[in-house]
PLY file of the C-alpha trace (Angstrom):
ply
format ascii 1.0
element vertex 338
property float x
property float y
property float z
element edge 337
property int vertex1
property int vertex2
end_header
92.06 74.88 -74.29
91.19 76.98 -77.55
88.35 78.52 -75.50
90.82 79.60 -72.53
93.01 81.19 -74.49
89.83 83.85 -74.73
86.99 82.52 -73.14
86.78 82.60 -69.03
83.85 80.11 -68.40
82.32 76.98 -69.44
79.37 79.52 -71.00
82.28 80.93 -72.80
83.72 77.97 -74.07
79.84 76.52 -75.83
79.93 80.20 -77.45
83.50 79.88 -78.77
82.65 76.18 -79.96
79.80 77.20 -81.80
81.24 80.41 -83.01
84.56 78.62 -84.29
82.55 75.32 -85.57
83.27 74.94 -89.33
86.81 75.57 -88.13
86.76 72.88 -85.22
85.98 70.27 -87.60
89.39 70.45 -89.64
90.65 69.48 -86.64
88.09 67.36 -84.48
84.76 64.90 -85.29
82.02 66.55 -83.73
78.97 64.25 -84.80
76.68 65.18 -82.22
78.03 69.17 -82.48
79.28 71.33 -80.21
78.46 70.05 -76.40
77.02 72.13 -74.07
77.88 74.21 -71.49
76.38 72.41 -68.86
78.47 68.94 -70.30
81.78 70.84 -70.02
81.13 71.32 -66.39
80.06 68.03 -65.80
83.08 66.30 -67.52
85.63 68.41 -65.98
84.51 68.01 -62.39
84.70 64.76 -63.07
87.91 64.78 -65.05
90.73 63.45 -61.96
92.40 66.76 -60.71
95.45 64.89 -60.10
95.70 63.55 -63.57
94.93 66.00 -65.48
97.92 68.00 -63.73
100.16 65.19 -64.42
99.38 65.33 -68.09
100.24 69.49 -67.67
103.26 68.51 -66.02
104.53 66.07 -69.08
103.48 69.03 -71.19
105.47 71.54 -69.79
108.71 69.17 -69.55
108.10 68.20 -72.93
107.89 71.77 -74.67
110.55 73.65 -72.41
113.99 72.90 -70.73
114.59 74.55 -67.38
117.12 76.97 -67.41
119.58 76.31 -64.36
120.57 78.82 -62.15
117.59 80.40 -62.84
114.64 81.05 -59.89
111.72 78.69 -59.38
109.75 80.98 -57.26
106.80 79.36 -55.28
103.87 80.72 -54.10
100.31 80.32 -53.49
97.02 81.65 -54.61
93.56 81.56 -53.25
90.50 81.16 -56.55
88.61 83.71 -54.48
84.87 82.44 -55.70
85.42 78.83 -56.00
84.18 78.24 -52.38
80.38 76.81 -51.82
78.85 78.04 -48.81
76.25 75.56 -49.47
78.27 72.59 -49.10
80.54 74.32 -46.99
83.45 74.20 -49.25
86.10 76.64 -48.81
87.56 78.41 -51.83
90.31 76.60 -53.48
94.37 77.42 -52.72
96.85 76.73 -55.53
100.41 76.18 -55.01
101.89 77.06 -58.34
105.99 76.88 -58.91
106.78 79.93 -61.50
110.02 79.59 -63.54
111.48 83.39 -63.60
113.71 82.93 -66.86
111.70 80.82 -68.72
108.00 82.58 -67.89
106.20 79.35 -67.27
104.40 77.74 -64.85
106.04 74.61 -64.29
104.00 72.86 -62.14
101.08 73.47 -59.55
98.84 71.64 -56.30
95.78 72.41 -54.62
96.20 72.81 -50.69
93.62 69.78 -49.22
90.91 70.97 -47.29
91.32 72.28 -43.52
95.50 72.13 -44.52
97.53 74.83 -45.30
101.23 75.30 -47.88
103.05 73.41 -45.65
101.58 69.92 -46.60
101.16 70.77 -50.44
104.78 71.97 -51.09
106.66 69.02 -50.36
103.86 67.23 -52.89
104.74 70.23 -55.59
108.41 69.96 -55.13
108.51 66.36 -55.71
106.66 66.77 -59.00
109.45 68.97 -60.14
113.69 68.93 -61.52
114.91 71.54 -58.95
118.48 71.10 -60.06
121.07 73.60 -60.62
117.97 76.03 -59.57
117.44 78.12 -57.29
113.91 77.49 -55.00
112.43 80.82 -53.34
109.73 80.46 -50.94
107.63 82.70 -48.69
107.94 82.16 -44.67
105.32 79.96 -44.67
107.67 77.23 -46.81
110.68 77.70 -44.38
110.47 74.39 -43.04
113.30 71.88 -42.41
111.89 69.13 -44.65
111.19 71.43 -47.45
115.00 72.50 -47.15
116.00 68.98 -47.41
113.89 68.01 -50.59
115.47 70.85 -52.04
119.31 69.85 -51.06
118.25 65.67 -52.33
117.27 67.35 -55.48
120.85 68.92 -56.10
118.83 72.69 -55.56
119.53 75.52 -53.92
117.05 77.65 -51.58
116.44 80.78 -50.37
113.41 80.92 -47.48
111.88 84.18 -45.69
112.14 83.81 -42.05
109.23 85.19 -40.50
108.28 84.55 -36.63
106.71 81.30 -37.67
110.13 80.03 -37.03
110.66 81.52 -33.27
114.34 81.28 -32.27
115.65 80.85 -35.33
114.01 84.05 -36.35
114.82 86.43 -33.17
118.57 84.70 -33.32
119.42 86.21 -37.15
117.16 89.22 -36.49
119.53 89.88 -33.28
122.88 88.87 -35.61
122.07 91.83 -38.34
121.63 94.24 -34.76
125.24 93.80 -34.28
126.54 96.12 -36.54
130.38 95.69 -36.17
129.48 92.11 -36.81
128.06 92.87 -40.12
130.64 95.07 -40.94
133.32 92.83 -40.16
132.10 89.39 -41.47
129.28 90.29 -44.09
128.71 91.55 -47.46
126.64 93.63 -48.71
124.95 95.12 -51.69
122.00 97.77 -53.02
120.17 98.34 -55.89
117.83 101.43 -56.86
115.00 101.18 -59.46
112.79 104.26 -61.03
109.82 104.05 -62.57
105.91 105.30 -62.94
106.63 107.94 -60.18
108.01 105.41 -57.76
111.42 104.72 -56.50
112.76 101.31 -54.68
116.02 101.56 -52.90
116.83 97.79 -51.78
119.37 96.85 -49.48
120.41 93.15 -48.62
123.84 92.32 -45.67
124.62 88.75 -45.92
126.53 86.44 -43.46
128.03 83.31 -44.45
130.68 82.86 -41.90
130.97 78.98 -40.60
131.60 80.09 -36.49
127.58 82.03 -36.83
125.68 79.08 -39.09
127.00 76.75 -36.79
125.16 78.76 -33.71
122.12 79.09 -35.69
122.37 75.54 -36.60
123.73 73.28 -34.20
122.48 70.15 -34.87
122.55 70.65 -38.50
118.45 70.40 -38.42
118.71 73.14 -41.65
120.23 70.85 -44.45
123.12 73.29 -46.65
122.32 76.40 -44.38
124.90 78.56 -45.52
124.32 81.67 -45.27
121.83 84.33 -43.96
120.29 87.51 -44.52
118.20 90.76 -44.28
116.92 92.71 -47.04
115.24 96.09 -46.62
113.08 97.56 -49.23
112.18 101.42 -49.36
109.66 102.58 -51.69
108.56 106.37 -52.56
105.81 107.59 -54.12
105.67 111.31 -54.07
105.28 112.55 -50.32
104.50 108.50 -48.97
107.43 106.56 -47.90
107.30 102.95 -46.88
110.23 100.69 -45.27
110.11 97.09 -44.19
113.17 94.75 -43.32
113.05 90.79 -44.29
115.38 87.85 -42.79
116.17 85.25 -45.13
117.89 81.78 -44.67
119.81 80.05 -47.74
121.71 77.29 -49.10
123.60 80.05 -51.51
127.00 81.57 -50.49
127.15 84.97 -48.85
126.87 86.93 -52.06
124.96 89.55 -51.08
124.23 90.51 -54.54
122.98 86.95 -56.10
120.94 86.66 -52.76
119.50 90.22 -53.76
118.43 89.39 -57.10
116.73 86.13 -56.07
114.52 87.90 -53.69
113.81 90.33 -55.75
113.00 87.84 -58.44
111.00 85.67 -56.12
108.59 89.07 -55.56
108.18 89.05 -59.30
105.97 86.10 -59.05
102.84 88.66 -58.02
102.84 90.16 -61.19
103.98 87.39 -63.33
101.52 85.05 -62.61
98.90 85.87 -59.99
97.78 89.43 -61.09
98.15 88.11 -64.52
95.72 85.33 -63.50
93.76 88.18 -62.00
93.50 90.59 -64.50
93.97 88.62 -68.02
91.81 85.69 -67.25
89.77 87.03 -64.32
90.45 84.12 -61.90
89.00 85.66 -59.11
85.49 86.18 -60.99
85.12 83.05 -61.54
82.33 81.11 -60.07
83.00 77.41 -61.34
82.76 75.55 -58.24
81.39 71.73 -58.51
83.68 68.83 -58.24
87.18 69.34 -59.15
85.92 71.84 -62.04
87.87 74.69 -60.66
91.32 72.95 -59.91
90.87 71.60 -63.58
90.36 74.92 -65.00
93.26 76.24 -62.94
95.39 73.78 -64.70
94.10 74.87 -68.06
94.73 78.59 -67.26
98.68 78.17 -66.51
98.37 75.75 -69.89
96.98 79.07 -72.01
99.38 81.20 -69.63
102.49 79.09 -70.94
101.00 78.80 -74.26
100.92 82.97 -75.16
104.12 83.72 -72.91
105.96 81.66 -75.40
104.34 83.14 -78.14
106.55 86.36 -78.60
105.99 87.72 -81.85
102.61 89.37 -81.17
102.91 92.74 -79.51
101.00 93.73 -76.24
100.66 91.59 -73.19
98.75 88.28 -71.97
95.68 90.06 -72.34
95.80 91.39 -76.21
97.16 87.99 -76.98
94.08 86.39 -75.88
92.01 88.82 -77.52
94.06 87.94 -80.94
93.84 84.32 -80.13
90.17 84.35 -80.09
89.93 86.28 -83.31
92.56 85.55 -85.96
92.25 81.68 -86.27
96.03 81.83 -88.03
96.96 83.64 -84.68
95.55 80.83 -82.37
97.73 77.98 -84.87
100.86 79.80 -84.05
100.03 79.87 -80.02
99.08 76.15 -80.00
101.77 74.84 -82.36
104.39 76.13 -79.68
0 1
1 2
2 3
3 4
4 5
5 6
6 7
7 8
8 9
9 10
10 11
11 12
12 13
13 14
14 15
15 16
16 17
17 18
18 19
19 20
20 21
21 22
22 23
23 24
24 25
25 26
26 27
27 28
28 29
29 30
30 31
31 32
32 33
33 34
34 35
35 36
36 37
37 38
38 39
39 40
40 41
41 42
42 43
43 44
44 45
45 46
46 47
47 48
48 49
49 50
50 51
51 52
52 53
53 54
54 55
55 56
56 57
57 58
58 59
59 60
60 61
61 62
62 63
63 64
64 65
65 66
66 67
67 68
68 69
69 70
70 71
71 72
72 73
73 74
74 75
75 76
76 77
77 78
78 79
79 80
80 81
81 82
82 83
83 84
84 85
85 86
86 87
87 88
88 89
89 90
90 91
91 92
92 93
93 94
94 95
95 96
96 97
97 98
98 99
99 100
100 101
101 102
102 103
103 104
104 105
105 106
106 107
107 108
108 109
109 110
110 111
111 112
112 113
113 114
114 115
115 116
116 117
117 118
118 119
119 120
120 121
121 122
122 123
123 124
124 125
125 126
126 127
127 128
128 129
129 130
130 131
131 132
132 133
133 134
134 135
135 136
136 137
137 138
138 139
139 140
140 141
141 142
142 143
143 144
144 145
145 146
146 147
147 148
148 149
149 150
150 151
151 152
152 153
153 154
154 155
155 156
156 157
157 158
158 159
159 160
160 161
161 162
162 163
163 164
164 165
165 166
166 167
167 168
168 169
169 170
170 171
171 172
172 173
173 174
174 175
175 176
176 177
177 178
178 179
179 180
180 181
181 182
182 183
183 184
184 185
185 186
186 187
187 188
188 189
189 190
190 191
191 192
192 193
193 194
194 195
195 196
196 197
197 198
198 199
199 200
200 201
201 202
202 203
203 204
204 205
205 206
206 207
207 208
208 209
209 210
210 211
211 212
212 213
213 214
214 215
215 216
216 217
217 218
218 219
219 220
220 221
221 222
222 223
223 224
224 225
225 226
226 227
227 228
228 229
229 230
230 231
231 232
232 233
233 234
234 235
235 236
236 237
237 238
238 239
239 240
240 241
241 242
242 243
243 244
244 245
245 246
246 247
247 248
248 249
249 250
250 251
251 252
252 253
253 254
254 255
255 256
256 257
257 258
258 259
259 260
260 261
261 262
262 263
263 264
264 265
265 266
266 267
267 268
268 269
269 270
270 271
271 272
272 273
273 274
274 275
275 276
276 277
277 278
278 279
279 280
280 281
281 282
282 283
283 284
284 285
285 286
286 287
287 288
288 289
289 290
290 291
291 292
292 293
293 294
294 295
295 296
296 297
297 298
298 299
299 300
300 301
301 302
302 303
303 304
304 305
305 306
306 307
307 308
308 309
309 310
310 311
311 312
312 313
313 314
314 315
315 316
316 317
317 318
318 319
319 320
320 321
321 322
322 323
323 324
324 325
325 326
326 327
327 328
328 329
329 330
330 331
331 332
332 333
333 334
334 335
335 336
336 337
């Protein structure tokens, strides 16, 4: 862990070990000295995955209360060079739930082999306290079960309806068509941001009336359906414009703004967590690959991640703070005492 919060390898983390030594042993008896880099692989692709990610889970619930209301955004993320072509082992794809108020990772799975998001979310929802929150999840989550964990667990969801979902799909694509309809029945709201040369104009209409929901859902197959919706974002950047409209299903009333703000928020996740994976602790360089060695260190990644977003008094973002962690040793006791 003291190596991740700077180092990016198992190379890294014998340097940091030896480099840091006479300080390690105020806190740790290392009779036979600092192991080597070879022995940290070893013992962490043998170290059980699912374990080790309930110990992070304990961790997390331990350290930080969920703020309700807030979003849990989920999402997943391919380790781009943890596949082996020699065994014929794809890369790895984490399912990681991000907590929008709080900045944490609360909890994350690794898709099996030849599966896909579908099988690993129910598995990462039932790891978690959804209540009084609000789930958002891309079109591949908007699935009737994963609806229903999220009602049992007293949560509320917003899912992206993409053609994945056929009729249901066309049938609220062909609602939001009717304009008088929309007009007449739904709410709406829009929001503008500027910033770095770039302007986002987002629109959202909502529908919530009973007579609609119950054509879209008959049988009741979509537990807490409540309302529906399409959100259109345009961005401009100088001379390029770019538009693209989004259909959304949800458990929340038809308040077009809240159901704004949790899309919005559930976008937030890309540069929250993966492209700060990316670009502070260069996930998608790395090249661990044997045994469950890189769903381990994916789990100690979100731990340092946590660890220096709740360390606020340093200036600078993830990156600096790592940087700081692995030089001022009375910097690193303030980001682990957290």
């Amino acid at each position: 862990m003291w190596c991740h919060l700077r180092g990016d390898s198992w190379v890294d983390l014998e340097l940091f070990g030896k480099s840091k030594k006479g300080w390690l042993q105020g806190f740790l008896e290392l009779p036979n000295g600092i192991p080597s880099h070879d022995t940290f692989g070893r013992v962490f692709a043998r170290l059980d995955a699912q374990q080790f990610r309930a110990r992070f889970l304990e961790w997390v619930q331990a350290v930080s209360a969920v703020t309700r209301g807030q979003v849990i955004a989920i999402d997943g993320k391919t380790v781009r060079r943890s596949h082996d072509k020699s065994l014929g082992k794809s890369a790895i794809h984490m399912v990681s739930a991000w907590a929008s108020e709080n900045r944490l990772v609360l909890g994350q799975t690794k898709v099996a082999e030849k599966s896909n998001e579908i099988t690993a979310i129910p598995e990462l929802l039932a790891l978690l306290d959804v209540a009084g929150c609000i789930v958002t999840i891309d079109a591949m989550g908007c699935q009737k079960e994963i609806a229903r964990l999220i009602i049992e667990e007293s949560g509320d969801y917003v899912l992206a309806l993409k053609a994945n979902q056929g009729q249901l799909y066309r049938e609220v694509q062909e609602l939001f068509e009717d304009e008088g309809l929309v007009s007449a029945e739904g709410d709406f709201h829009e929001a503008v941001n500027k910033g770095h040369g770039r302007v986002e104009h987002r629109r959202c209409w909502s529908i919530a009336d009973a007579e609609y929901l119950s054509y879209l859902n008959p049988h009741g197959e979509w537990p807490g359906l409540r309302s529906v919706a399409k959100v259109t974002g345009e961005r401009r950047i100088g001379e390029e414009n770019s538009k693209e409209s989004r259909y959304y299903i949800s458990s929340l009333p038809g308040d077009a703004e809240q159901l704004l703000w949790a899309v919005r928020t559930h976008w937030g996740i890309e540069n929250s967590l993966h492209w700060v994976l990316d670009i502070a602790f260069r996930e998608d360089e790395s090249r661990v690959r044997k045994g469950h060695g890189p769903e381990n260190l994916a789990t100690i990644r979100h731990t340092a991640l946590n660890l220096l977003r709740q360390e606020t008094t340093s200036k600078g973002g993830v990156k600096a703070r790592r940087l700081r962690a692995g030089w001022d040793e009375d910097y690193l006791l303030k980001v682990l005492s957290l």
